[in-house]
C-alpha positions as CSV (number, residue, x, y, z in Angstrom):
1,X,-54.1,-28.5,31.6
2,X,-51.5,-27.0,29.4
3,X,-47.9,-27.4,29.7
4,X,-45.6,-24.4,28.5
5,X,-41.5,-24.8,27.1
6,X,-39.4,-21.9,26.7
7,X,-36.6,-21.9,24.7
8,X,-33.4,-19.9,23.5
9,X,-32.4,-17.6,26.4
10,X,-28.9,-17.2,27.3
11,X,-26.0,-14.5,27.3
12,X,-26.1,-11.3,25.0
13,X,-23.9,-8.0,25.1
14,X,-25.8,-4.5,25.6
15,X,-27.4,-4.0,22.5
16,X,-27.4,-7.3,21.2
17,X,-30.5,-9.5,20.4
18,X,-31.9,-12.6,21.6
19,X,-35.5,-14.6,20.6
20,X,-37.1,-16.8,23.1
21,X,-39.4,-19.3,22.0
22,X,-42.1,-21.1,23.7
23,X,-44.5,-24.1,23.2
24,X,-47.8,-25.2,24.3
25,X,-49.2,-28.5,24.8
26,X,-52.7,-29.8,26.3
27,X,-55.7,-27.8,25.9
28,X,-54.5,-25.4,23.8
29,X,-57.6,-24.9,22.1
30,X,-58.8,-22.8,24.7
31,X,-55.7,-20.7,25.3
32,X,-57.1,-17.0,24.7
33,X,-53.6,-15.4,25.1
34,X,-49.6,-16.1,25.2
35,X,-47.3,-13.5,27.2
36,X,-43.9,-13.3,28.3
37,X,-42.8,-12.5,32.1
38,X,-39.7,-12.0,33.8
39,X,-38.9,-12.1,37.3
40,X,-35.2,-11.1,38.9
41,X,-34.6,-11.6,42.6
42,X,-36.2,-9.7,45.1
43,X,-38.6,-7.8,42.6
44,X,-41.9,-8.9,41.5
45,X,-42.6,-10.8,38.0
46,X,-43.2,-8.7,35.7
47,X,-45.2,-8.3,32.2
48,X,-43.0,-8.1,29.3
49,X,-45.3,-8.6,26.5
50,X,-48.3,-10.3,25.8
51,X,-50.6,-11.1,22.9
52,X,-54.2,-12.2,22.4
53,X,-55.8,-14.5,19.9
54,X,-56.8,-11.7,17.9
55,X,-53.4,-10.6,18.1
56,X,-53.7,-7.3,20.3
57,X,-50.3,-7.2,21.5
58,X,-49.3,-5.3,25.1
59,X,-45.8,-4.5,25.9
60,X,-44.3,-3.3,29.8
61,X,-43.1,0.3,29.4
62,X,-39.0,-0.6,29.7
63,X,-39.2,-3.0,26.3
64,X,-41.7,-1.4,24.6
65,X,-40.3,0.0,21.3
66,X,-37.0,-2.8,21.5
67,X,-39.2,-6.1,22.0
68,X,-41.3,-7.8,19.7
69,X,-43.9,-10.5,20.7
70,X,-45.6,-12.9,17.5
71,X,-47.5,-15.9,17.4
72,X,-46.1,-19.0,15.0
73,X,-48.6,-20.2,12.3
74,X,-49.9,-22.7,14.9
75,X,-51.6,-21.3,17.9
76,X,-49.4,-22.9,20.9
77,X,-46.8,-20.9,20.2
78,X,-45.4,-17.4,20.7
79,X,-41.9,-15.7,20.5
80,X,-39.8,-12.9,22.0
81,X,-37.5,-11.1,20.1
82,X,-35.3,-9.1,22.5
83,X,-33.6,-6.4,20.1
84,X,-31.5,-3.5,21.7
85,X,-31.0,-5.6,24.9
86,X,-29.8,-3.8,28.1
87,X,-28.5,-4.7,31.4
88,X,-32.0,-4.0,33.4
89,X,-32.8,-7.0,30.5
90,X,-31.6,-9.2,32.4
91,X,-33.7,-11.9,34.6
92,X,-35.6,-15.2,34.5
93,X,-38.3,-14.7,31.6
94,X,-41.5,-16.9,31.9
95,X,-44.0,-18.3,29.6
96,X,-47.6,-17.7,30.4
97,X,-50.7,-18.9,28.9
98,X,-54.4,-17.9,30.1
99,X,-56.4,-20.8,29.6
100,X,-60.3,-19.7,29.1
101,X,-63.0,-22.3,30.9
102,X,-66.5,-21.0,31.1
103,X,-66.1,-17.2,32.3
104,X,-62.8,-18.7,34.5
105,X,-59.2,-18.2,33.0
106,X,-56.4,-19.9,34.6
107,X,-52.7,-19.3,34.1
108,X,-50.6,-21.7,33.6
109,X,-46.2,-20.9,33.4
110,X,-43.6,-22.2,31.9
111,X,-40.5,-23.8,34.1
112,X,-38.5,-20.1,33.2
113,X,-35.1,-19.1,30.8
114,X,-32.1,-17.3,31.9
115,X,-31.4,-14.1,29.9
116,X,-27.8,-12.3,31.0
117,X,-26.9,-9.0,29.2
118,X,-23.7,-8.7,30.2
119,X,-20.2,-7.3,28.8
């Protein structure tokens, strides 16, 4: 089991900046990647970024370029910075962690943070 926080989401203006934080706990030792999701209402959740534990970073094609995903010096735990934000920004953003078991990974989310772009 591992158990995911998110921090620092809120309200920005078009082209501001945010960073989103979030924190593992449990079995982190077999966490074999961190990514960020975000969902709005009515639309599927959708990859922002992810990242590996060799770091091999993958970014959705609308942030790519504006957001910036990193790993902290301890493994269970990854940050967003949102640079350049827009309004299409805007939406719940999950934590996600693919925990590796044998040849089975299993996903586990955080409880989701608010990001508004908004003037």
């Amino acid at each position: 089991q591992v158990q995911l926080v998110e921090s620092g989401g809120g309200l920005a203006q078009p082209g501001g900046s945010l960073r989103l934080s979030c924190v593992a706990s449990g079995d982190i030792d077999n966490i074999n990647a961190m990514g960020w999701y975000r969902q709005v209402p009515g639309k599927r959740r959708e990859l922002v970024a992810a990242t590996t534990f060799l770091n091999n970073t993958h970014y959705g094609t609308p942030v790519s370029g504006r957001f910036i995903i990193s790993r902290g010096d301890a493994k269970s735990t990854v940050f967003l910075q949102m640079n350049k934000l827009e309004f299409g920004d805007t939406g719940v953003y999950y934590c996600n962690a693919g925990v590796q078991s044998g040849l089975v990974v299993t996903d586990y989310w955080g409880q989701g943070t608010q990001v508004t772009v908004s003037t």
